[in-house]
N, C-alpha and C positions, 0 to 999 in steps of 0.2 A: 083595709086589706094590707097585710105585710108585704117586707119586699121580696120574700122567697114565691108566696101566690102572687104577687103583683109578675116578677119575674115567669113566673110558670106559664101565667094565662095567654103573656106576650108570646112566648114562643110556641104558646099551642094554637095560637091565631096563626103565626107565619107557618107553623109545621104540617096541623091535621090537615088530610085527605078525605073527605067526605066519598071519593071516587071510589079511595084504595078499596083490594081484595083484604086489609087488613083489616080485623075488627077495629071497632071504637076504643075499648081499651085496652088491648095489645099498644096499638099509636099511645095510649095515656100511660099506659104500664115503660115504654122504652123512654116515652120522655121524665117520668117521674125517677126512672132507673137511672139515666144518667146527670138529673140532678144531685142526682146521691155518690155518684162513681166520680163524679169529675168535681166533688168537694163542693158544690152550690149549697146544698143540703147537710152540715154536717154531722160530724157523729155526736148523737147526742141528743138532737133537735127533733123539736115537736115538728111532727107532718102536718101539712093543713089536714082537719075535717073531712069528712068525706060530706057531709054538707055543704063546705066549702068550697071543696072540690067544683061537683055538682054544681053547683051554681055561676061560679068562674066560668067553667068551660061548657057548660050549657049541656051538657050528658046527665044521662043518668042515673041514681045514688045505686044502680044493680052493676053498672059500668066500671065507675068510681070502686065499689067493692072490690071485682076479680082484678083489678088490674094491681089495690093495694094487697090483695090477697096474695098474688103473683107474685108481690114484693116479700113481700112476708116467709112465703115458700124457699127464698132465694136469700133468707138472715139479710137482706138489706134493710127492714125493718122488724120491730116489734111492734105487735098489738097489744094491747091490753085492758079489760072493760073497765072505763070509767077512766081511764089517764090516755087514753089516744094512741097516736103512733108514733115510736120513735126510731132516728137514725140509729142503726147498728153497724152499718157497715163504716170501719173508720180509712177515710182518703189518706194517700199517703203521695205524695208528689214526685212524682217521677219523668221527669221532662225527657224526653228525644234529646240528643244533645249531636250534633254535628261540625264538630269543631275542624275552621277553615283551615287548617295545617292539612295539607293532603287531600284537597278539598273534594277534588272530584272519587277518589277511593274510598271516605267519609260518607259522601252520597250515596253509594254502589252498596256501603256496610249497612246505612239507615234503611235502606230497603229491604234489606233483609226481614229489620226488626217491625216492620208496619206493612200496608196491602193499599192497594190503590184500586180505587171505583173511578171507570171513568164515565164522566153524563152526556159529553158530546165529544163528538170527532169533525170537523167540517173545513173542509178547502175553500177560501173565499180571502174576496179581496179584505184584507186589514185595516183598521184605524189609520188616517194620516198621519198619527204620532205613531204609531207601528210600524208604517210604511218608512218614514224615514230612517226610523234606525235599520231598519234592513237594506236600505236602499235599493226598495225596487221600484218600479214603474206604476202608476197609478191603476192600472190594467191588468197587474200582475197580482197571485195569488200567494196566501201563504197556508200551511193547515192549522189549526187553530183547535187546542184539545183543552176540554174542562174535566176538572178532575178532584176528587177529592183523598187525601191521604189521612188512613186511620192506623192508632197504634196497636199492638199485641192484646188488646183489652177490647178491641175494637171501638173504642173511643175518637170519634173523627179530630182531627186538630188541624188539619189545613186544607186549605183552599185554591187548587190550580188554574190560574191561567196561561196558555203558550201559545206563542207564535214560532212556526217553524219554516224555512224555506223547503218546497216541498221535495220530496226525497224517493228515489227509484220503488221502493219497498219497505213494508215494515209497518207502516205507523196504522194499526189498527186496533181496536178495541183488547182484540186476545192479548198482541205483545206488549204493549201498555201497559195492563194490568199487573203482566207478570218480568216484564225488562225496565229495566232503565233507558231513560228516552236516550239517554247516554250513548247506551251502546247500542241502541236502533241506530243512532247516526253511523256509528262506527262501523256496523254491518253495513253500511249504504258507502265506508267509505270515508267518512267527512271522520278529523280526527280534532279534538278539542285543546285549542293551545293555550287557550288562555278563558278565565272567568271572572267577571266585575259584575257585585253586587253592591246594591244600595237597598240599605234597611230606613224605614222609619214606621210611623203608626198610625192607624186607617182606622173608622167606625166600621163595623161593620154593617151592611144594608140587609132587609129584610132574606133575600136569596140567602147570601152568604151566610146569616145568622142562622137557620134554618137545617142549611148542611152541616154546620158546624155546631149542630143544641146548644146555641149562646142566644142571649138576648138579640134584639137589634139594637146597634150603636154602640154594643160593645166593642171595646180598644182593641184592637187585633193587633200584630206584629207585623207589618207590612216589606215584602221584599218584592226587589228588581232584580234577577237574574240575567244578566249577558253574556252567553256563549260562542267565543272567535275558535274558528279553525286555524290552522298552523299558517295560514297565511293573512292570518290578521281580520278573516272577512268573516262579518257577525251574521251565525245563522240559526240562532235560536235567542228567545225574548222569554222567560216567567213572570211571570207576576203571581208571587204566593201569599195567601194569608194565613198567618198561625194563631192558632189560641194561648196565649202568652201563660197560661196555666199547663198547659200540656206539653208546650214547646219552647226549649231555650236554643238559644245560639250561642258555644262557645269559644272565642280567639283565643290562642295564645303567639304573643309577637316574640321574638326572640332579639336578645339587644347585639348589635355584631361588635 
């Protein structure tokens, strides 16, 4: 089995819904789609089989059809009898870019350009490594939002976690989606004075790989976001993961 079906079959174990209202290959046709959109697949490359297919993911070769058909429909591939299918669509890398000069303005602009899905909203007590940097009481609450952030292609590329101290109004699935948590605080009040982040590099686990159409284990971009209000006292926690294909971080330091 190669590594692009090796790759494919893993993430359709972590991906497909057996439950979903979606069909079988619609699920096979978006994940086949964006092995091809996000450069996994590239231009050029033979498609597995639809034998292949089929047998990998355990569907079958009527499924495996419309969903390569669908691709085909879409110049993401060509068919052709007797030489297979190949990538059409050629990747062109274009990362998010949020460069820490102006940093919280940077954020407010990146939103523009991408959309945000949120999967849970819930108030409960936090991790004791949570709790401490917040510094509350072991009895005390904080809201806790999962989220995932997709570009203008709708190509997902990160992965939200946050701790918030809870807040008069605001933080609900509607304003989420379409505010910056930023300015939820702001409307509540709370003003942001300062931001320290810690970057390093995390596998990704089955969930996260999943949201994000990567393998599992794949290297991700791992960041720690810490948000202080004007008076020093830390009231918001991130923990993001990026797809280093989709998403860059750029500094620029200036020498005084």
């Amino acid at each position: 089995m190669d590594s692009l079906l090796t790759s494919l079959k893993s993430e359709w174990e972590a991906a497909v819904d057996s439950s979903s209202k979606e069909p079988l290959y619609h699920q096979l046709y978006v994940l086949l789609k964006n092995s091809i959109t996000n450069g996994s697949a590239e231009y050029g490359r033979q498609m597995p089989t639809e034998l292949q297919l089929s047998e990998a993911f355990d569907v079958s070769r009527i499924t495996v059809k419309r969903a390569m058909d669908d691709l085909a429909a879409e110049n993401l591939i060509a068919r052709r009898r007797g030489k297979g299918s190949h990538v059409t669509y050629q990747y062109v890398h274009e990362p998010v870019k949020a460069p820490l000069v102006g940093m919280l303005e940077n954020l407010a602009e990146m939103s523009k350009h991408s959309h945000i899905r949120v999967l849970s909203i819930e108030t409960l007590r936090p991790p004791a490594s949570v709790r401490e940097q917040l510094n509350i009481e072991p009895e005390e609450k904080a809201v806790k939002v999962t989220r995932v952030r997709s570009n203008e292609n709708d190509q997902p590329y990160a992965f939200y976690v946050s701790w918030t101290l809870p807040q008069g109004k605001g933080f609900t699935k509607a304003n989420i989606e379409k505010k910056t948590r930023l300015s939820i605080l702001k409307e509540n009040g709370v003003k942001i004075g300062k931001v320290e982040q810690t970057l390093a590099a995390e596998n990704a686990d089955p969930i996260v790989a999943a949201q994000l159409n990567v393998s599992a284990n794949t290297a991700l971009l791992s960041l720690q976001r810490q948000s202080f209000d004007l008076d020093g006292k830390l009231v918001d926690i991130l923990f993001g993961l990026y797809n280093p294909k989709l998403f860059t971080y750029k500094m620029i330091l200036g020498a005084e």
